[in-house]
N, C-alpha and C positions, 0 to 999 in steps of 0.2 A: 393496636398494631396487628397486621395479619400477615405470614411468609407466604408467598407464591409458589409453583412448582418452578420457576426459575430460577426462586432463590429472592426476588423482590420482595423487599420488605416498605408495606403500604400502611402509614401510618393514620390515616380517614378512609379506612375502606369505602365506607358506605357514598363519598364519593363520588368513585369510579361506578357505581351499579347502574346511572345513567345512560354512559354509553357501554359497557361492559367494559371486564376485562380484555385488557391486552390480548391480540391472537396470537390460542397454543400459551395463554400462563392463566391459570386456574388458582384461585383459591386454596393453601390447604387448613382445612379447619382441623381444628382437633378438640375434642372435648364442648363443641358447640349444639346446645340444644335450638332444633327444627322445631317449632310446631307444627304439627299437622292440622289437617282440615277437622279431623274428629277432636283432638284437642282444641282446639277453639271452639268450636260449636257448644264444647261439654262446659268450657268455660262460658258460652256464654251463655247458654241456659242456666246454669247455676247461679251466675249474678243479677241476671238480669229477666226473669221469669216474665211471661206473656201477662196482658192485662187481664187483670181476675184472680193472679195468683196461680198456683201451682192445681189443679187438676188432676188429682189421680188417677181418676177412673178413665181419663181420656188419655194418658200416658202408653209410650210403647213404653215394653218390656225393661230394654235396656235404659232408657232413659229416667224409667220410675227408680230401678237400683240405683242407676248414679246417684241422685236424687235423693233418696229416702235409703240409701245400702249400708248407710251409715247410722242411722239411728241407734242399733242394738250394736254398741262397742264395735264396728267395722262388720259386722257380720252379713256382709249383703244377700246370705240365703235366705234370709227371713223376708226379706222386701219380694226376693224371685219368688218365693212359694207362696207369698200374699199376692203378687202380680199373676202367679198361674191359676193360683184357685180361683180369680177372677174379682175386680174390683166392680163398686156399685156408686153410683151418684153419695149413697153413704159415705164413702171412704174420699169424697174431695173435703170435709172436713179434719182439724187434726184431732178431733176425741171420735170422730167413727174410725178415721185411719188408725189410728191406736188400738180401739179394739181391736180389728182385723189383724195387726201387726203379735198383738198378744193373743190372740184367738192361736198363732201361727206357732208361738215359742210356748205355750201352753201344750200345743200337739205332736212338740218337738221329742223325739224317744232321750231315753234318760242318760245317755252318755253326750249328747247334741245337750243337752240341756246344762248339765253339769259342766262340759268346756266352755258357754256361754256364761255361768255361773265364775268361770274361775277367770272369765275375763275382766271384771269387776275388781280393782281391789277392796273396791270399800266394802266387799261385800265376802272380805276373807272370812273362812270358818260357816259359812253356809254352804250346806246340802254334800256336807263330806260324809255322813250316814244316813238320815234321816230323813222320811219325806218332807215332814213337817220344815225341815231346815230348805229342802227345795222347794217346797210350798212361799215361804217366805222371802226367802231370797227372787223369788219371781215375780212376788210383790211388790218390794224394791227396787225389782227392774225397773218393773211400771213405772213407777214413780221418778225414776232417773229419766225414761226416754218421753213420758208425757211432756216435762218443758221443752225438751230437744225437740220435739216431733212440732209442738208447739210455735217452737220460734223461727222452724224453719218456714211455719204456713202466716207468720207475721213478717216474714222477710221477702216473701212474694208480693 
């Protein structure tokens, strides 16, 4: 059911969108989500990936984040500074894109490292003093985003 600006209340909108609304009585929407054009496309690259699979090295910028922004707990810096440093025919695999990805939070300074750390829970009580404790815990990263990064280049 959708109100008009005249007050008409249209109970099959979709309907009327043949020949339009009545002239001079509009739609009032409220709380109705638009897709846009950038929304769908993102949508449909993410479901529906080109043939061959996902492509790193041939990815724009934006597109490798959506894409890949997520692998390290939502942190899509890591994918933008793995896409700035520059990707190689290497990185359209998911164990070369991994290293690059861990080459990237490996170079990460120690307060960026530590917040990515504390994004984990499983991985409470890591690198609250110690190197060795952030040493490890970064190891576990690994091991967390390797199936992720994994199953996204098996979903392509």
């Amino acid at each position: 059911m959708l109100q008009s600006t005249s007050g008409a209340i249209w109970e099959k909108p979709w309907l009327h969108c043949g020949g339009g609304w009545p002239h001079g009585d509009v739609p009032i929407m409220h709380r109705v989500w638009v897709a846009a054009r950038l929304d769908i496309a993102r949508h449909w690259i993410r479901t529906h990936p080109s043939d061959g699979g996902y492509r790193p090295s041939r990815m724009l910028r934006a597109l490798f984040i959506e894409i890949f922004g997520d692998t390290f707990a939502n942190t899509p810096m890591i994918a933008g500074r793995a896409h700035r440093a520059g990707l190689s025919a290497h990185d359209d695999t998911a164990d070369g894109l991994h290293a690059t990805l861990m080459g990237v939070v490996r170079a990460m300074d120690r307060d960026e490292t530590l917040a990515l750390i504390r994004v984990y829970p499983e991985l409470a009580g890591h690198g609250s003093d110690l190197e060795s404790g952030i040493s490890a815990a970064i190891l576990q990263i690994g091991d967390i985003t390797q199936a992720r990064l994994a199953n996204k280049f098996e979903e392509s």
